[in-house]
N, C-alpha and C positions, 0 to 999 in steps of 0.2 A: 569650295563653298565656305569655309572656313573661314579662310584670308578674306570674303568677300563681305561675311559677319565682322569682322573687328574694321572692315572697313566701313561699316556703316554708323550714321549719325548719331553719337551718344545722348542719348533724352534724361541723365540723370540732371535733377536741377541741383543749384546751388548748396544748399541746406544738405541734400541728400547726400550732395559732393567731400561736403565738411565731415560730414557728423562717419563718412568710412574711411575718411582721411585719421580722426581721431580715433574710432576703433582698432583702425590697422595699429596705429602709434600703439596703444594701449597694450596691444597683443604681442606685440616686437619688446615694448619694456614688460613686461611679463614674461614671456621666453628669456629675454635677457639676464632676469633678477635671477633667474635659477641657478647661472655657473656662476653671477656676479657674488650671491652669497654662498658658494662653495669656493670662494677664494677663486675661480680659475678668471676672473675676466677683471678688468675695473671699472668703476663707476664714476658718473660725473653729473653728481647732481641738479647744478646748477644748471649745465643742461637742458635738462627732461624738464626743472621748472620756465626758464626764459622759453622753451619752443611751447608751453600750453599754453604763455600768456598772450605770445604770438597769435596764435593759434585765436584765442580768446580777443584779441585786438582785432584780428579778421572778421569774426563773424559783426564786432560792433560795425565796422567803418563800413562794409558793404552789406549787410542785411538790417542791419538796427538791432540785432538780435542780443541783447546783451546776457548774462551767469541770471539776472534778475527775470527776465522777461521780454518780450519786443517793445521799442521804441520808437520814435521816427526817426528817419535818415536826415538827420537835420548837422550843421556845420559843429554844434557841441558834441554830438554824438560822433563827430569824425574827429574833434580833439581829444575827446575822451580815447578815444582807441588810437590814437595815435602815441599817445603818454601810456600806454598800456603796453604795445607793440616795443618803446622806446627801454620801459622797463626791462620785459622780457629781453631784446639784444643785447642789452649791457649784460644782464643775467647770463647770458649765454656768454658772452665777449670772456667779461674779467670774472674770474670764481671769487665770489664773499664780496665783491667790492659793496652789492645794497643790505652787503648781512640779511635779518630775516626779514625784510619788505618784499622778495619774492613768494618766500611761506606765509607770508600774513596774507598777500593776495587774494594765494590761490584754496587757503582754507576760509577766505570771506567766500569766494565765487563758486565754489564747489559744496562749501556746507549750507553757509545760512542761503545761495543762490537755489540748490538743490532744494530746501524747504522751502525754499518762497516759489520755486515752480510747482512742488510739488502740492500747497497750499492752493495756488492759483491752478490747478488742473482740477483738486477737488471741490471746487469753493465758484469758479465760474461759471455761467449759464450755458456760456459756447465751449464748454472743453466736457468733462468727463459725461456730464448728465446729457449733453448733448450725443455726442458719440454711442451712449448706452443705449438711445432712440435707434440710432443705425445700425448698428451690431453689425456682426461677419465681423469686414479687417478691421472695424472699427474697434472689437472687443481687443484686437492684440495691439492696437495702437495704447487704447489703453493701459492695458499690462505692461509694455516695450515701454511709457512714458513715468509711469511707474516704478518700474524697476531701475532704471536709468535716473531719475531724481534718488532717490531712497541710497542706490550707490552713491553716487556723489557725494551722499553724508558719511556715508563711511569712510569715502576716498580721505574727506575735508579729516577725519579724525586719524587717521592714520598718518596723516602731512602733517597733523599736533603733535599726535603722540605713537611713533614708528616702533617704539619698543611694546607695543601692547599686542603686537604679533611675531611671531617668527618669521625668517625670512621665506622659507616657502610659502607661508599663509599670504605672504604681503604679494607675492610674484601670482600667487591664485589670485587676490582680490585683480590684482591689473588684468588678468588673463578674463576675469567675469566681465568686468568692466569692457573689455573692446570688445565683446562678443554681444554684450549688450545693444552699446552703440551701434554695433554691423545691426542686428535685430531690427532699432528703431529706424535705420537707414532702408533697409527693406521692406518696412512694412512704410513707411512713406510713401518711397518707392512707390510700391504697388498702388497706394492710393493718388497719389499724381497720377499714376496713368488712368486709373477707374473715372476719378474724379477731377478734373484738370483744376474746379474751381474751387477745389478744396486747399489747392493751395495757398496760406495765407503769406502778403508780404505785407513789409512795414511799410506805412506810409511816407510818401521822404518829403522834405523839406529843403533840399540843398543837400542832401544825402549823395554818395559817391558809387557810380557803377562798379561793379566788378574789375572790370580793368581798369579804371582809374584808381578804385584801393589799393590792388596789387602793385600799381606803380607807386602809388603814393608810401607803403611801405618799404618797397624796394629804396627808394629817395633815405627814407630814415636811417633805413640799414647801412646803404653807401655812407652815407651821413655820420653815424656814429663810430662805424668802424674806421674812415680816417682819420677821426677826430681821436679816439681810441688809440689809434696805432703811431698816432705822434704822440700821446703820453709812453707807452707802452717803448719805443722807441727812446725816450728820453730816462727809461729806467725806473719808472714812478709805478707802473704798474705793470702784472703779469698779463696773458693772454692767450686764451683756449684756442689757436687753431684751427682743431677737431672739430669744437661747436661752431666756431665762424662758416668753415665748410659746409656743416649739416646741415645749420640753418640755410644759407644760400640756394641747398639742393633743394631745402620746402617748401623755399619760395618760390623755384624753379618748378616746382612738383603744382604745388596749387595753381598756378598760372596755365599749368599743362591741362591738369583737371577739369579747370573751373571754365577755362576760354581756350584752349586747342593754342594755345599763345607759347612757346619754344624762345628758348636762347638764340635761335637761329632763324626766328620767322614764326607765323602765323599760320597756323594749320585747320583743316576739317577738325572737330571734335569727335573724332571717329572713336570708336571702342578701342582700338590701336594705341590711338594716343592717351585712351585713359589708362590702360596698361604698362605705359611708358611713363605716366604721373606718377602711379604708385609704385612704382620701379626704384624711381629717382625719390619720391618720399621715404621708401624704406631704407633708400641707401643713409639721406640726411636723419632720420631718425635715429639708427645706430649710430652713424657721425656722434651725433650730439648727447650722446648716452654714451657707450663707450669711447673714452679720450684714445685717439690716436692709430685707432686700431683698420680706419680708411683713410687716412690723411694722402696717402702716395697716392691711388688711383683718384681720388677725388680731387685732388690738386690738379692733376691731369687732364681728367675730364673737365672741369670746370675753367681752364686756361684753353681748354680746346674749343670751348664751347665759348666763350665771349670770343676770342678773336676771330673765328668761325662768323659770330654774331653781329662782332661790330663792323665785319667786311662787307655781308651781306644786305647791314642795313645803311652803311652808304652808300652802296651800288642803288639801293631803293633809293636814297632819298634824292640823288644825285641828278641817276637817269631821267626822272620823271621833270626834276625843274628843267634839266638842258634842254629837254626836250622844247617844254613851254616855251623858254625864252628863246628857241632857234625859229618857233612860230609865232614869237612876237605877241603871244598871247598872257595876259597880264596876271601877274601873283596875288592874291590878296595879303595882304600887310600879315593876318594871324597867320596864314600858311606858311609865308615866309619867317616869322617867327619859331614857328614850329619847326620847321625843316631844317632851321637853324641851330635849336637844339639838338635833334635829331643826329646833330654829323656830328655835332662838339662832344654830344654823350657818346657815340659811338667810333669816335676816336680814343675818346678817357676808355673803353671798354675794350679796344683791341692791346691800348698801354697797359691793361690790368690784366687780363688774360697772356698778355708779354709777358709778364713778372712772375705770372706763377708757373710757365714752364722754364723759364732761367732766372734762376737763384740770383741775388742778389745784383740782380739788374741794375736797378738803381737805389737810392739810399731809400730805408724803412722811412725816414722823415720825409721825402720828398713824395713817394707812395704813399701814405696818410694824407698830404693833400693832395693826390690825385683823387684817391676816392671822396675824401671830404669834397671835391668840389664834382665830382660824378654826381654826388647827394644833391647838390643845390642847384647843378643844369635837370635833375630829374624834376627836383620840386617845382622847378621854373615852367619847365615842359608840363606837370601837372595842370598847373595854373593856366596856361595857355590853351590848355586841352580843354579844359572846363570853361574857359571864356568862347572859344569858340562852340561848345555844345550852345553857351547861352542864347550865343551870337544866330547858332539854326534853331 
């Protein structure tokens, strides 16, 4: 009976999906900060800031939801978060390389973003005054919205000014913080299912679905990290590993979450698979917080997993054309486009998944533009994706 619950269809939405996505993280650097400041572990700052901002690029490019407020889903609001996204992986990639443009960020998006929600929750017709009319889960949405703005200024003043706590204080504040966020995720939760139509989305304009975000960020990440790892390879700069991994795993984790969507294929969004999202989120999370400390098995896994992936999705893409043209039955030009990418990305995918289970495969410069150009058959595939949504 059991097995038969986690095999059934996950109803958490989007929003809901993020917002336990972040509290888990919060809760993991919290537990973490505790041995980190009794010396026993190490830390890696840059890290924990490039994965929020990540993190914070998602929710613009696929809900419009920005630190400020919701927006439309409009083509600015996906450059916006794509330059946001682009920060955050450098941040993660090279340590110091933006100096403090990651802290100046994430203390605009978390302080003054946390007062300006939390002004707009007490200040608009449809939010707190509204809610008070309805009461029940409405009164704890309140509260849960609340306390989660209000933190967030505190978060923003502690990413100021770190020495105005001690380090257990600072490992509590993270530990409130993701218990918060679980909170407000729950009590959503509950109201999506009470009230379906209470869910609100942003209106779009040219705005990008779910899995076209998550590809669309995938693209950048491929994207930077070749481009990255030919300087990096030429000596000019260092490079975190650890957080290249982690991040990888979150990207891998949110895709599991949000669209039942695997390095290996496309799945039911079963309760199973949401299990195995945050699985693989907590692994990237550590990743990218403590330096070094998962590098071997995540190497591993993640070299198993694309070439596993990129085999699989040629067999897709393959079978189905041969088929067509053995019955003479005609391509459409985008499909063929499409399909086209599809083998080129996932051949660049089975050479990259090569390389991380044997060392020094081929040269670090000749791997920075494989991935560099993995980024740009992704970008292309995006584009073709979205011309053909126009095109139905």
């Amino acid at each position: 009976m059991a097995e038969f619950r986690l095999l059934k269809q996950a109803d958490l939405s989007l929003e809901v999906v993020i917002l336990l996505f972040a509290g888990m993280a919060m809760l993991i650097l919290g537990l973490l900060l505790f041995p980190v400041y009794a010396g026993v572990l190490p830390y890696y700052e840059n890290g924990l800031f490039g994965l929020m901002l990540v993190v914070f690029a998602l929710q613009i490019v696929s809900m419009g939801k920005t630190p400020f407020g919701d927006i439309k889903k409009s083509p600015a609001a996906v450059v916006c978060g794509v330059i946001i996204s682009a920060v955050g992986i450098v941040t993660c990639f090279i340590p110091g390389l933006l100096g403090i443009v990651p802290r100046i960020l994430l203390i605009l998006f978390f302080g003054a973003g946390g007062l300006v929600l939390f002004l707009q929750m007490v200040l608009r017709k449809d939010r707190y005054r509204l809610w008070r009319t309805y009461g029940g889960i409405f009164h704890h949405l309140s509260a849960a919205c609340a306390a989660v703005y209000l933190t967030q200024i505190l978060i923003a003043v502690l990413i100021f000014k770190p020495d105005l706590v001690t380090g257990p204080q600072m490992a509590s504040a993270a530990l409130v913080y993701g218990l918060l966020l679980i909170y407000l995720a729950l009590v959503l939760h509950a109201i999506t299912r009470r009230y379906p139509r209470a869910q609100e989305t942003a209106p779009s304009d040219g705005g990008l679905s779910m899995d076209n975000a998550t590809l669309l960020l995938m693209a950048v990440f491929m994207l930077l990290l070749g481009l990255l790892l030919l300087l990096v390879n030429l000596g000019l700069l260092q490079f975190s590993g650890s957080a290249q991994l982690g991040l990888l795993m979150v990207l891998f984790a949110i895709q599991m979450l949000a669209l039942g969507s695997t390095p290996i294929g496309a799945f039911k969004r079963s309760w199973l698979m949401i299990l195995l999202g945050f699985l693989f989120a907590a692994l990237g999370v550590v990743s990218c917080i403590i330096p070094n400390i998962l590098v071997v098995p995540l190497t591993f896994l993640v070299g198993v997993l694309n070439m596993a992936g990129g085999i699989i999705g040629i067999i897709r893409v393959t079978v189905p054309f041969l088929k067509r043209r053995k019955a003479s039955e005609p391509v459409p030009t985008i499909l063929l486009k499409i399909n086209s990418a599809n083998l080129v990305m996932n051949i660049l995918t089975i050479l990259f998944g090569t390389t991380m289970l044997v060392s020094n495969l081929i040269p670090g410069i000749i791997l920075g533009g494989v991935l560099a150009a993995n980024g740009c058959v992704l970008f292309y595939l995006v584009q073709q994706l979205l011309s053909l949504e126009k095109g139905q």
